[in-house]
C-alpha positions as a Markdown table, in Angstrom:
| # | Residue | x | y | z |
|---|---|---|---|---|
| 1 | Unk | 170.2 | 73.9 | 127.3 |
| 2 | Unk | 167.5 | 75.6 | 125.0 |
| 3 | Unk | 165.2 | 72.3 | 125.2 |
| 4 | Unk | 166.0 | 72.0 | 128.7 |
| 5 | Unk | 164.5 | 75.8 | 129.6 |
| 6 | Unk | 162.2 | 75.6 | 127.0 |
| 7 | Unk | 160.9 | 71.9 | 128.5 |
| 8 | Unk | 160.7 | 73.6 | 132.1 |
| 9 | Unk | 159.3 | 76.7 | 131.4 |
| 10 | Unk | 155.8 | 74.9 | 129.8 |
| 11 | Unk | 156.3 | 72.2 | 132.8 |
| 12 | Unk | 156.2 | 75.5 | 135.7 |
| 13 | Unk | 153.4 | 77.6 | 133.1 |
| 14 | Unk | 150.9 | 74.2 | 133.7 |
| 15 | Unk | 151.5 | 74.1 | 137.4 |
| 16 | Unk | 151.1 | 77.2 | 138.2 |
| 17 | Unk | 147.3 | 77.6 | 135.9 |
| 18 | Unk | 146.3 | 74.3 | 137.4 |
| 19 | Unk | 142.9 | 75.3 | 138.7 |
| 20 | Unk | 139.8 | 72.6 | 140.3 |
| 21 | Unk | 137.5 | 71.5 | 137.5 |
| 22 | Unk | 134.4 | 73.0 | 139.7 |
| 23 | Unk | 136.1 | 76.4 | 139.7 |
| 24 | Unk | 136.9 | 76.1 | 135.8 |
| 25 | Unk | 133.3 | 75.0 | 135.2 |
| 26 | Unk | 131.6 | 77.5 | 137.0 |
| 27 | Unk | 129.7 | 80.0 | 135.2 |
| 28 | Unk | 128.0 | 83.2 | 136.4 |
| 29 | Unk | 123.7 | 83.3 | 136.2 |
| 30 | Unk | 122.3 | 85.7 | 133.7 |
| 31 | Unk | 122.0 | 88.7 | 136.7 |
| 32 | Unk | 125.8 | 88.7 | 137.2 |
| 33 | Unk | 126.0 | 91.4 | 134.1 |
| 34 | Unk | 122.9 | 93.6 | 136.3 |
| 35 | Unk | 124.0 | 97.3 | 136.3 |
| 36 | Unk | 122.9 | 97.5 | 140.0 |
| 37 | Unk | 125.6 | 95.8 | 140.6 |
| 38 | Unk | 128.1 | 98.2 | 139.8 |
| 39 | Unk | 131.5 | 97.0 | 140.6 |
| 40 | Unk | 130.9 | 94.9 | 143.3 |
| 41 | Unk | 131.8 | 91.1 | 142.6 |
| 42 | Unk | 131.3 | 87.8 | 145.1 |
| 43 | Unk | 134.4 | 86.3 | 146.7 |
| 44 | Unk | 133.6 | 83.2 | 144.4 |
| 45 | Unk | 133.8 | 85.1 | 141.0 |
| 46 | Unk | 137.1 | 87.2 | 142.6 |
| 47 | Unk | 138.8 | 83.5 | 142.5 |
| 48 | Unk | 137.8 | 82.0 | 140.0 |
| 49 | Unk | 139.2 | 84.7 | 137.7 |
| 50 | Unk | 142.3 | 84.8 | 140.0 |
| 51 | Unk | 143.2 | 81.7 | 139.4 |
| 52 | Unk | 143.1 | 82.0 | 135.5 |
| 53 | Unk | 144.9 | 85.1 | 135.6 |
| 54 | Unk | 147.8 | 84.2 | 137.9 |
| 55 | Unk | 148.7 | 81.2 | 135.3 |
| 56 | Unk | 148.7 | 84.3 | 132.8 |
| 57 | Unk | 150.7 | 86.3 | 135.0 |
| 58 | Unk | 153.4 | 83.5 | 135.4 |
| 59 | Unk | 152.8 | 82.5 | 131.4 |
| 60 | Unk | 154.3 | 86.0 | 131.1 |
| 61 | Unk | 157.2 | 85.6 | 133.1 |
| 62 | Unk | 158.0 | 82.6 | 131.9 |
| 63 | Unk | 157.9 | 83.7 | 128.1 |
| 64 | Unk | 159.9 | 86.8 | 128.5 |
| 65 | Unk | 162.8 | 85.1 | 130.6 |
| 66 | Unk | 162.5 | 82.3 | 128.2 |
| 67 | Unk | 163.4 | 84.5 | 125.2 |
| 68 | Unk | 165.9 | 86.3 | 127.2 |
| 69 | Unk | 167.6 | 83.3 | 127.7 |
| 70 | Unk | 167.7 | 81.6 | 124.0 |
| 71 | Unk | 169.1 | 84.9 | 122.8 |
| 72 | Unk | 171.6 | 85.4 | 125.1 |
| 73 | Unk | 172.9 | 81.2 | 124.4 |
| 74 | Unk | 172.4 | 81.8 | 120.7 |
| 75 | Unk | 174.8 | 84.6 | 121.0 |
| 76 | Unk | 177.3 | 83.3 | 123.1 |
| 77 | Unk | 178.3 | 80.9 | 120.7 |
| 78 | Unk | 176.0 | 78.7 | 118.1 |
| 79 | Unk | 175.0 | 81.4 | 115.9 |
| 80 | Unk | 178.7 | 82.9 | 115.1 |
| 81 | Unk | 179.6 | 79.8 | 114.4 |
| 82 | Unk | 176.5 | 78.7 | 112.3 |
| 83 | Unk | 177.5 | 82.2 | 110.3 |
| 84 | Unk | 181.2 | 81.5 | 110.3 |
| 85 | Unk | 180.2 | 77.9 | 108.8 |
| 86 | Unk | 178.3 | 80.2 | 105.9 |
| 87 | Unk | 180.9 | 82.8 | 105.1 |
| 88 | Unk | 181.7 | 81.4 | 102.1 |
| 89 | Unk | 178.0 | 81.6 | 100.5 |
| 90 | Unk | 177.6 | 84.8 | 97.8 |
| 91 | Unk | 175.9 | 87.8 | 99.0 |
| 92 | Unk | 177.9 | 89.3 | 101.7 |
| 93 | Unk | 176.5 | 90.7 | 105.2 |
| 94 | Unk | 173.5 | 90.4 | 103.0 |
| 95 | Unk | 172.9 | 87.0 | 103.1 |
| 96 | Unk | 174.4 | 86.4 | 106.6 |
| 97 | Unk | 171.8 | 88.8 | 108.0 |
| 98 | Unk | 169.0 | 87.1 | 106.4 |
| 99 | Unk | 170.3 | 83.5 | 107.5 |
| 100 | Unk | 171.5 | 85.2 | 111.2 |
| 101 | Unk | 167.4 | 86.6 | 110.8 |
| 102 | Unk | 165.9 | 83.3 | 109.9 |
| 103 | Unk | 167.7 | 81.3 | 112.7 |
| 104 | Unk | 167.1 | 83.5 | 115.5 |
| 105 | Unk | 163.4 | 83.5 | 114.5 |
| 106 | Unk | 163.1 | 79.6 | 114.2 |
| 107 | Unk | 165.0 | 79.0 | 117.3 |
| 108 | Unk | 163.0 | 81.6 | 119.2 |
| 109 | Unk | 160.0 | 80.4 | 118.0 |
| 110 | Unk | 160.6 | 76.3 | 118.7 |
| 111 | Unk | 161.7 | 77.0 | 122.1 |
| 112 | Unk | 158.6 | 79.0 | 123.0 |
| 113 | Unk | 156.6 | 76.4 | 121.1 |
| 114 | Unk | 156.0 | 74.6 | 124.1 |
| 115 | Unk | 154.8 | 77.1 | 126.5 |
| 116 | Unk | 152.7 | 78.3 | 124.0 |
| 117 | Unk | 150.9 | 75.4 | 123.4 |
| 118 | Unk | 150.2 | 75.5 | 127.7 |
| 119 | Unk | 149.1 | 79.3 | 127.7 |
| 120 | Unk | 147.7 | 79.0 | 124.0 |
| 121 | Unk | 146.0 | 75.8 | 123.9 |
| 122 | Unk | 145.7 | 73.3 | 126.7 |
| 123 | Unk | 145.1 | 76.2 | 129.2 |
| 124 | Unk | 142.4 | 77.8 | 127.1 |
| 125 | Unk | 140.7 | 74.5 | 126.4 |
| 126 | Unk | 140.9 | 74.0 | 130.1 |
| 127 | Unk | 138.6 | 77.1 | 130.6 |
| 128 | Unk | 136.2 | 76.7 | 127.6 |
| 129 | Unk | 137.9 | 79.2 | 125.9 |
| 130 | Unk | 139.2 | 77.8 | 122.8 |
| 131 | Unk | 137.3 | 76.3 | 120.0 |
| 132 | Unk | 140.4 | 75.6 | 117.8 |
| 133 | Unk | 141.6 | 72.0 | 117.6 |
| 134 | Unk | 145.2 | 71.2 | 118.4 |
| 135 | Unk | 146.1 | 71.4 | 115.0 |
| 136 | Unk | 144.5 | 74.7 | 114.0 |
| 137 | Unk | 146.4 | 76.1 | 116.8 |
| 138 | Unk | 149.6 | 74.8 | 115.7 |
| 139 | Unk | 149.1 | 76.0 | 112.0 |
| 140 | Unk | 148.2 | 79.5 | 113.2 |
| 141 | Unk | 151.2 | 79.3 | 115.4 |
| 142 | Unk | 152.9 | 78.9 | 112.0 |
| 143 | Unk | 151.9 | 81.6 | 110.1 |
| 144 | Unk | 152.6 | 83.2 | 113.3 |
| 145 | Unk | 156.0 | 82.7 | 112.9 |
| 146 | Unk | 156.2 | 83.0 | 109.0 |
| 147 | Unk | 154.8 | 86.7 | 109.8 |
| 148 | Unk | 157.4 | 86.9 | 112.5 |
| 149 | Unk | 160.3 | 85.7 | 110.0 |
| 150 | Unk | 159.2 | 88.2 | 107.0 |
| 151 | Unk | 159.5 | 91.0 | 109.8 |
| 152 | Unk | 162.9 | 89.9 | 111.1 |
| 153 | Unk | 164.5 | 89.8 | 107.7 |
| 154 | Unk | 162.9 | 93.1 | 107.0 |
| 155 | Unk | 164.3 | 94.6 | 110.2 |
| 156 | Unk | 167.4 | 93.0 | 110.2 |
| 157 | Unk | 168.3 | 93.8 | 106.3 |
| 158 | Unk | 167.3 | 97.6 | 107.3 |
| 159 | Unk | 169.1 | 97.7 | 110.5 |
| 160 | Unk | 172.8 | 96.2 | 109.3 |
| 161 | Unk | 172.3 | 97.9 | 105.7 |
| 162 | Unk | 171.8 | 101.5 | 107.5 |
| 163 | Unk | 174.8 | 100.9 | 109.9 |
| 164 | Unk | 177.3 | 100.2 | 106.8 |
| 165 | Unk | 176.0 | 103.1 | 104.6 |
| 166 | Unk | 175.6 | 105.5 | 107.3 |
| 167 | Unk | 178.6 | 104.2 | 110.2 |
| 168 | Unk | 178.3 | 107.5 | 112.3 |
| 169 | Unk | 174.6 | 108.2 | 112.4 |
| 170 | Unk | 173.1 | 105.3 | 111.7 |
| 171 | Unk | 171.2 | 105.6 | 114.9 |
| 172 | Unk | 169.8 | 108.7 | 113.6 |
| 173 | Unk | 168.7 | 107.0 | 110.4 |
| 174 | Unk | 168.0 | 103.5 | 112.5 |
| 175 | Unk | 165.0 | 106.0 | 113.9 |
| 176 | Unk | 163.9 | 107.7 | 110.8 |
| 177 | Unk | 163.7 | 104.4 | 109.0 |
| 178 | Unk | 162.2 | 102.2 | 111.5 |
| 179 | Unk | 159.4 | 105.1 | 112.3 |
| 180 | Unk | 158.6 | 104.0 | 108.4 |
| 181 | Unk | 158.4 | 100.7 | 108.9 |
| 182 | Unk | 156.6 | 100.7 | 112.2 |
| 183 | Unk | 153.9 | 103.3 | 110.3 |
| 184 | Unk | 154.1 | 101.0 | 107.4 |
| 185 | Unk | 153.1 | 97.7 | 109.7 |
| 186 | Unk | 150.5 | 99.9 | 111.0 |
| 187 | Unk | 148.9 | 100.2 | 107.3 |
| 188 | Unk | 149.2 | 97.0 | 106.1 |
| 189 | Unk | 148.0 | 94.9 | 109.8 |
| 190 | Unk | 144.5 | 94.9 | 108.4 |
| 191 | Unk | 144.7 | 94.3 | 104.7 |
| 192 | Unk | 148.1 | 91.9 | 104.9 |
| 193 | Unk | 148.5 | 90.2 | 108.1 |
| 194 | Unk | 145.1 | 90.5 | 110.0 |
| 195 | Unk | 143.5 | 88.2 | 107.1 |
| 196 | Unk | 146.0 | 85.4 | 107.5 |
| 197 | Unk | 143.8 | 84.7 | 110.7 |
| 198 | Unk | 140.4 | 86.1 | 110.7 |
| 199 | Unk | 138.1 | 86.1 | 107.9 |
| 200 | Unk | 136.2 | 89.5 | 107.7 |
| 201 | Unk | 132.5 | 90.0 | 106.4 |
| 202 | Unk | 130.7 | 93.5 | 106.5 |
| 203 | Unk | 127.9 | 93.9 | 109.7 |
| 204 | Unk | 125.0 | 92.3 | 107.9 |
| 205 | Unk | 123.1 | 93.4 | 110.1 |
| 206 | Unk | 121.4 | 97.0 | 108.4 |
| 207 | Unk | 119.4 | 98.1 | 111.6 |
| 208 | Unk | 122.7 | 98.1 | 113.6 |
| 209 | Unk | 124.5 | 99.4 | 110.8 |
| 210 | Unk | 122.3 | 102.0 | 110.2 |
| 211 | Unk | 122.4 | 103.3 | 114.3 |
| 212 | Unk | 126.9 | 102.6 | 113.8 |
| 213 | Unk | 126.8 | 105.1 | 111.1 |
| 214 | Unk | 124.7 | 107.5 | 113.0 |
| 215 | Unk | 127.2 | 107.6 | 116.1 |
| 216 | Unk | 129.8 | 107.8 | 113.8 |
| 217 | Unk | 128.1 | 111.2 | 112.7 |
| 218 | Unk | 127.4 | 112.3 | 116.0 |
| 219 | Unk | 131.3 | 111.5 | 116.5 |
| 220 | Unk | 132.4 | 113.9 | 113.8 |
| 221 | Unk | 134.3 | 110.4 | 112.4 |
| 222 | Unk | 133.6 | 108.5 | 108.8 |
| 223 | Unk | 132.6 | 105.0 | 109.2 |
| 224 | Unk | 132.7 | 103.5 | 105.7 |
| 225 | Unk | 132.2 | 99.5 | 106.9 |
| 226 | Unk | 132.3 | 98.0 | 110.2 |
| 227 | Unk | 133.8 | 94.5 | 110.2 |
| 228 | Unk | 132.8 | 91.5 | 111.3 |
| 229 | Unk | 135.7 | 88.8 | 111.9 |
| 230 | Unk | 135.0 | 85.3 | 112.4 |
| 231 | Unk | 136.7 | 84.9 | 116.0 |
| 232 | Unk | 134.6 | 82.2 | 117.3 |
| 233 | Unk | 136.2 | 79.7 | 115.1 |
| 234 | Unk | 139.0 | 80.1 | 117.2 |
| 235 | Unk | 137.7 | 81.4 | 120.7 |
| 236 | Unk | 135.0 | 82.3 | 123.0 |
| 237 | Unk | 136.4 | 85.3 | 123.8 |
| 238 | Unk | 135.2 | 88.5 | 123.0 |
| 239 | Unk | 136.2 | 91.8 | 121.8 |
| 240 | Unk | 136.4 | 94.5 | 119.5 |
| 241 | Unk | 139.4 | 96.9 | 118.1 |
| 242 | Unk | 140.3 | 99.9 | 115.6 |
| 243 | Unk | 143.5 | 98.8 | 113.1 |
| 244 | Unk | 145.0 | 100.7 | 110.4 |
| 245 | Unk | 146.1 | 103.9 | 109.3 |
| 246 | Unk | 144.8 | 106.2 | 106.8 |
| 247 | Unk | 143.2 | 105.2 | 104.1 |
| 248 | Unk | 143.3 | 101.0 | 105.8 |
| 249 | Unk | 141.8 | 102.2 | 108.9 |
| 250 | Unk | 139.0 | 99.8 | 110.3 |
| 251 | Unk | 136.6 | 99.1 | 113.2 |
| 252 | Unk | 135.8 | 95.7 | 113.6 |
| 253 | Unk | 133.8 | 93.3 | 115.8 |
| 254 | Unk | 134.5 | 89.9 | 116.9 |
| 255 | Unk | 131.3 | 87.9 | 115.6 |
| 256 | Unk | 131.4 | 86.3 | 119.7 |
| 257 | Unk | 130.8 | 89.9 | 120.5 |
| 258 | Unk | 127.7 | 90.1 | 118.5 |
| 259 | Unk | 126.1 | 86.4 | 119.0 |
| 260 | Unk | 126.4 | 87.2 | 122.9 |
| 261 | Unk | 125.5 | 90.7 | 123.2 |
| 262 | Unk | 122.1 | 92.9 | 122.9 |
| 263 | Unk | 122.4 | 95.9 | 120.1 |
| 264 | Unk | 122.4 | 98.6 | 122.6 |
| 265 | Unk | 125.3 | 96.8 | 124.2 |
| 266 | Unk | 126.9 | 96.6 | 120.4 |
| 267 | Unk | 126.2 | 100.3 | 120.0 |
| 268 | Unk | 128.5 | 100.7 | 123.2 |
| 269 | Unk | 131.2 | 98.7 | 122.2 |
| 270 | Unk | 131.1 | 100.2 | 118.5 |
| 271 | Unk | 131.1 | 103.7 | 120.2 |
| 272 | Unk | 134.1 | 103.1 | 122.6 |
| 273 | Unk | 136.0 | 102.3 | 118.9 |
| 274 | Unk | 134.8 | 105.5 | 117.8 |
| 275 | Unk | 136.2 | 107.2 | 120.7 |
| 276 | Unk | 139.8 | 106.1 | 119.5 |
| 277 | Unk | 138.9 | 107.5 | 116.0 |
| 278 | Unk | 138.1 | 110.7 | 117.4 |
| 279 | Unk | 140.9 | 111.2 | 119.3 |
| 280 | Unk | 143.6 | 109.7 | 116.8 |
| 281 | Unk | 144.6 | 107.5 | 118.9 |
| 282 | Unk | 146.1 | 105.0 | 116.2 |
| 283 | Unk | 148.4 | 108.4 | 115.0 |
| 284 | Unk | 149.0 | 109.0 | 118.1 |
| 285 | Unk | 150.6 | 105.6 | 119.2 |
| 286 | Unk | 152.9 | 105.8 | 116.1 |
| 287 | Unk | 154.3 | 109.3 | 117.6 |
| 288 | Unk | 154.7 | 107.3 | 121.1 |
| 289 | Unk | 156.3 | 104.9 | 119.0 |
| 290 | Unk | 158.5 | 106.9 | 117.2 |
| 291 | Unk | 159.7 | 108.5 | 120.5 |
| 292 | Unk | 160.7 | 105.5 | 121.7 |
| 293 | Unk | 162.8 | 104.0 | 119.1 |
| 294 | Unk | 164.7 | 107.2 | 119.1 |
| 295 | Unk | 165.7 | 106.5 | 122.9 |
| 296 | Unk | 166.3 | 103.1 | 121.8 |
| 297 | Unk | 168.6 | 104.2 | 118.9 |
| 298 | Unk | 170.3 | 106.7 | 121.0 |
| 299 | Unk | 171.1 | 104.1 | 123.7 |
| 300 | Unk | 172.1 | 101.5 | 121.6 |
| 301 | Unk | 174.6 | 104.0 | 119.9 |
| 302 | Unk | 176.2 | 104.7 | 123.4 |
| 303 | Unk | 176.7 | 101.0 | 123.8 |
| 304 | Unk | 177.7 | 100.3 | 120.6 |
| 305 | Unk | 180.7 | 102.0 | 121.2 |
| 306 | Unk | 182.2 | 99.2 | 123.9 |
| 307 | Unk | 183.7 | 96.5 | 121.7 |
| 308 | Unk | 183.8 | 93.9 | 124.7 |
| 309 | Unk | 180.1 | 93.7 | 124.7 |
| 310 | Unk | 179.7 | 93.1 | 120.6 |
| 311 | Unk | 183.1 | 90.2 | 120.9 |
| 312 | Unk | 181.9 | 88.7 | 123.5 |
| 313 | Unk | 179.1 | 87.2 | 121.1 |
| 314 | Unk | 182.1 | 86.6 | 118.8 |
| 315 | Unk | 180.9 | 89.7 | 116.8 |
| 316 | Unk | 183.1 | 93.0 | 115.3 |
| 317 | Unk | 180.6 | 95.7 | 116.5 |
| 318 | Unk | 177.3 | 96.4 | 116.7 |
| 319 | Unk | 177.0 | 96.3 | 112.2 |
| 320 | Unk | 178.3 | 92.3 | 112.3 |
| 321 | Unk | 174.9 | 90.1 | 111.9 |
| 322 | Unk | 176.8 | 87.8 | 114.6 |
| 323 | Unk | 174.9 | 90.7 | 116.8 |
| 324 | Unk | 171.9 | 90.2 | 116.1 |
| 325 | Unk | 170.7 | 88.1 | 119.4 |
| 326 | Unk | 172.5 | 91.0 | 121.5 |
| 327 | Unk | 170.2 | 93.5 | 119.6 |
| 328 | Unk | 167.0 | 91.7 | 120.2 |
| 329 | Unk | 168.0 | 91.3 | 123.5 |
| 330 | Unk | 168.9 | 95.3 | 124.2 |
| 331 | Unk | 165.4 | 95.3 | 122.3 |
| 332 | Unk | 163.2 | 93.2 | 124.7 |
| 333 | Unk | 165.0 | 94.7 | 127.8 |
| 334 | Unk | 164.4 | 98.3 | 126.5 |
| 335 | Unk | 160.4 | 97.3 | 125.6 |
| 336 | Unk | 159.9 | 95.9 | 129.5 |
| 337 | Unk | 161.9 | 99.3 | 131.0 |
| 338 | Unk | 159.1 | 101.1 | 128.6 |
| 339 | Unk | 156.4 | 99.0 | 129.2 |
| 340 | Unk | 154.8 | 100.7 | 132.5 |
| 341 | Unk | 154.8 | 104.4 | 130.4 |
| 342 | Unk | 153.6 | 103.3 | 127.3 |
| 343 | Unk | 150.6 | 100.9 | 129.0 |
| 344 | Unk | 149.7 | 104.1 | 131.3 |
| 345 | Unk | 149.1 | 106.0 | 128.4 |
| 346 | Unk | 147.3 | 103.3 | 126.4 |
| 347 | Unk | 145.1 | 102.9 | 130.1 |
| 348 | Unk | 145.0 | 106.8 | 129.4 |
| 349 | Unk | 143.8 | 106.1 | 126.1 |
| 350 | Unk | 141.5 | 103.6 | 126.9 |
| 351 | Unk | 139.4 | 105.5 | 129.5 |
| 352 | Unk | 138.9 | 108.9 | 127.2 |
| 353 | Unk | 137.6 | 105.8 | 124.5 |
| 354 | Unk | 134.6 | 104.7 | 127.2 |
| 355 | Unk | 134.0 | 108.6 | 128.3 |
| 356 | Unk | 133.2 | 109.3 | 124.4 |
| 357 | Unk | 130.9 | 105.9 | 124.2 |
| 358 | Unk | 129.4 | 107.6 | 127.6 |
| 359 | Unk | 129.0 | 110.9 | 125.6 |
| 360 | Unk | 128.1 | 109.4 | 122.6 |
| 361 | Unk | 125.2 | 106.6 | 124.2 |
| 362 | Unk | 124.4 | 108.6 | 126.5 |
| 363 | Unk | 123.8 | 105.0 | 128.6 |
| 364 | Unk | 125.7 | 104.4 | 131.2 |
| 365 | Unk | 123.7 | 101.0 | 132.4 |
| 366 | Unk | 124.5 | 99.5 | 129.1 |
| 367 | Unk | 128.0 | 100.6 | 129.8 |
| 368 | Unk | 128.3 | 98.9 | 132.9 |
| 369 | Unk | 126.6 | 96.1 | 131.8 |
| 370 | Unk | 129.3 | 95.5 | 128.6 |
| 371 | Unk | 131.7 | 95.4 | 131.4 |
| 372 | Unk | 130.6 | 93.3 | 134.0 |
| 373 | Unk | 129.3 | 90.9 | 130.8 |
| 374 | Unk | 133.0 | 91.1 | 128.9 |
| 375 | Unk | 135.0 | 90.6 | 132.2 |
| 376 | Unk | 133.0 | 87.5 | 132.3 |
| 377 | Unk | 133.3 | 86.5 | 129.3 |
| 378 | Unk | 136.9 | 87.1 | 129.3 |
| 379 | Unk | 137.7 | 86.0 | 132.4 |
| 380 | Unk | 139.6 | 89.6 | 133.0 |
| 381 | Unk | 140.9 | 89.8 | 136.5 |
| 382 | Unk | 138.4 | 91.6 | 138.9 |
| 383 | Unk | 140.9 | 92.4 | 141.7 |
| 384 | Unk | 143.9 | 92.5 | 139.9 |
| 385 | Unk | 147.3 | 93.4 | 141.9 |
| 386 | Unk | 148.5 | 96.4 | 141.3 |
| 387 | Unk | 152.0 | 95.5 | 140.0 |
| 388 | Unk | 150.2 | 93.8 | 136.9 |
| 389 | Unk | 148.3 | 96.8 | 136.5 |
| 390 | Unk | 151.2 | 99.0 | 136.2 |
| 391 | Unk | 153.6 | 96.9 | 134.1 |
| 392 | Unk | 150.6 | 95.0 | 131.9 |
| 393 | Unk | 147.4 | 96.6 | 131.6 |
| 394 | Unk | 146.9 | 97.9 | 129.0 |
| 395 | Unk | 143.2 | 99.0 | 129.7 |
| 396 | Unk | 142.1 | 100.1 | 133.4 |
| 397 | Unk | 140.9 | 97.5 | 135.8 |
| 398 | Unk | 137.5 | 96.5 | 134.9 |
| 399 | Unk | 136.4 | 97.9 | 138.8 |
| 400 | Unk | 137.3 | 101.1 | 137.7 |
| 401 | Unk | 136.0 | 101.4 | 134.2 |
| 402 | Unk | 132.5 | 100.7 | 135.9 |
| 403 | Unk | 133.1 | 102.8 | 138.6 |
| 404 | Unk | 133.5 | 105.6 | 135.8 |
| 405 | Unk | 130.4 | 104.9 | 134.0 |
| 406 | Unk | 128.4 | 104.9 | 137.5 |
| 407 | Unk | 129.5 | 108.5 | 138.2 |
| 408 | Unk | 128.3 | 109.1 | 134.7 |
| 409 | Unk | 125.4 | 108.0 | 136.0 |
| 410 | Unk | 124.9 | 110.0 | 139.1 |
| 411 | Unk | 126.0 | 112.8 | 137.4 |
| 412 | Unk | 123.0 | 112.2 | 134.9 |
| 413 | Unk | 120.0 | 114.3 | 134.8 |
């Protein structure tokens, strides 16, 4: 059943981002990025980047029901009685959590292998947007899922661990203790995982650094390095992003960024990252965080205490590792209900980021030219529907970050 859903779900993800090879080819002149412009784009560039993001939209879909799916067959049956198979190995709950950990992330992962080689691979190669050979793609998908494993035995361990020591508020110490671990991954993302995939080199280029540094004063932030990761040996795609926490907190660029844009348009980009720094915005997504795994916690507690649910995936209660597809289930369910509220505040996030680069550059046409030239680039989706907004976006609709930086410009002496 798993390979047959699996099978289908890649089948429907490449029908639905078929798109003609003149509308995948098509590329926009050199005056598409004008500020003039503003946010006004031709009917030809509104479909072409419809028609990449509705296979995006459905790749979406598809993924989450996927997973949904392979959980919920894993625990009606195969992985209580993989377990039960195993119950005589030493170790305890310990070692059936990390084997009930290991299986759930191998199965997950093989059945999504498919559909992530359509959204991840063929789909990108499709739209000139990869650079990455089959292979490279599968062996990042690997240490993809190595990361993912590593995590799951961490989480799993910490979660079954906490329920037998603590077996009446273990949901209060489920919270305190994932909060850690959720703050630790935040640390160690740039020194630990990030450099599984990206190699990172500091800006070489001293002129730019020099003019980084300088905004970074003007921001009242320290800028130590700016990073440069090697993106385009994987992608076209462009972009920039602040990682870490404390003392392993970065900004880097993608080196596509750089080759393709001017310095000013750098400066913009570089100052939008500064805007996160000076608003905390890193600390400040841990809080959210935080917030939300003690709903989770409390929620789960509440159904924790209806034994039907738990035996019905052949397990005791919510501490047996038999359980553990149920949790992630609960998990995935409780991350979409939350999704809307914690993108609106990262869209909230994201548009006090460009107002400091406005401060900051005091350059709105460079600002709306980084957008109309990233959108591009990107292929983001210049009339997107609003329902994707709302439940996806993590960042506004590129129409309206450029309608915010031409106010800034009438507003302008």
């Amino acid at each position: 059943m798993i390979v047959l859903l699996s099978s289908a779900a890649a089948l429907i993800a490449a029908l639905a981002s078929r798109a003609p090879a003149e509308l995948r080819s098509a590329r926009p002149s050199a005056e598409a990025a004008a500020p003039a412009l503003g946010s006004t784009f031709t009917d030809e560039q509104v479909a072409r980047h419809g028609a990449y993001r509705r296979g995006a939209y459905a790749g979406f879909a598809l993924a989450l029901l996927l997973e949904i799916a392979v959980l919920l067959i894993l625990a009606r049956g195969p992985l209580a009685r993989f377990l039960d198979r195993s119950a005589d190995l030493p170790g305890g709950w310990l070692s059936r959590a990390v084997i009930a950990a290991a299986v759930v992330a191998v199965a997950t992962w093989l059945a999504q292998l498919p559909l992530g080689y359509v959204r991840g691979y063929a789909v990108q190669q499709a739209w000139s947007l990869s650079t990455q050979s089959a292979s490279a793609w599968l062996g990042d998908s690997v240490k993809s899922l190595l990361v993912a494993a590593v995590i799951a035995l961490i989480g799993a361990i910490s979660f079954f661990g906490l329920v037998r020591w603590q077996p009446r508020a273990w949901w209060l110490w489920g919270w305190a203790g994932f909060t850690v671990l959720t703050a630790l991954l935040f640390f160690l993302y740039p020194v630990l995982i990030a450099p599984l995939f990206n190699r990172f080199t500091t800006l070489e280029d001293a002129g730019l650094a020099r003019d980084i540094r300088r905004l970074a004063a003007e921001a009242g932030v320290s800028v130590d390095d700016v990073l440069v990761a090697d993106a385009s040996r994987r992608s076209t795609i462009e972009n920039a992003y602040v990682a870490g926490l404390g003392a392993t907190k970065q900004v880097v660029l993608y080196d596509t960024l750089l080759a393709a844009g001017s310095p000013d348009e750098t400066r913009y980009v570089v100052a939008h990252e500064l805007g996160h720094k000076v608003e905390n915005h890193v600390t400040k997504n841990l809080i959210l965080s935080s917030l939300g795994l003690m709903g989770g916690f409390a929620a789960l507690y509440l159904l924790s205490r209806r034994s039907g649910l738990w035996s019905w995936a052949g397990a005791t209660g919510v501490g047996d590792p038999r359980a553990l597809p149920l949790l992630l289930v609960f998990a995935t369910v409780a991350g979409l209900v939350l999704l809307p509220l914690q993108n609106a505040i990262s869209r909230r996030f994201e548009a006090r980021a460009d107002q400091i680069a406005l401060d900051l550059t005091e350059d709105p046409d460079t600002a709306i030219r980084v957008h109309r030239r990233l959108a591009f680039a990107n292929i983001s989706d210049l009339r997107p529907p609003d329902i994707a907004v709302w439940l996806l976006y993590t960042h506004p609709p590129v129409h309206d970050r450029i309608d915010a930086a031409v106010a800034e410009k009438r507003e302008s002496p």
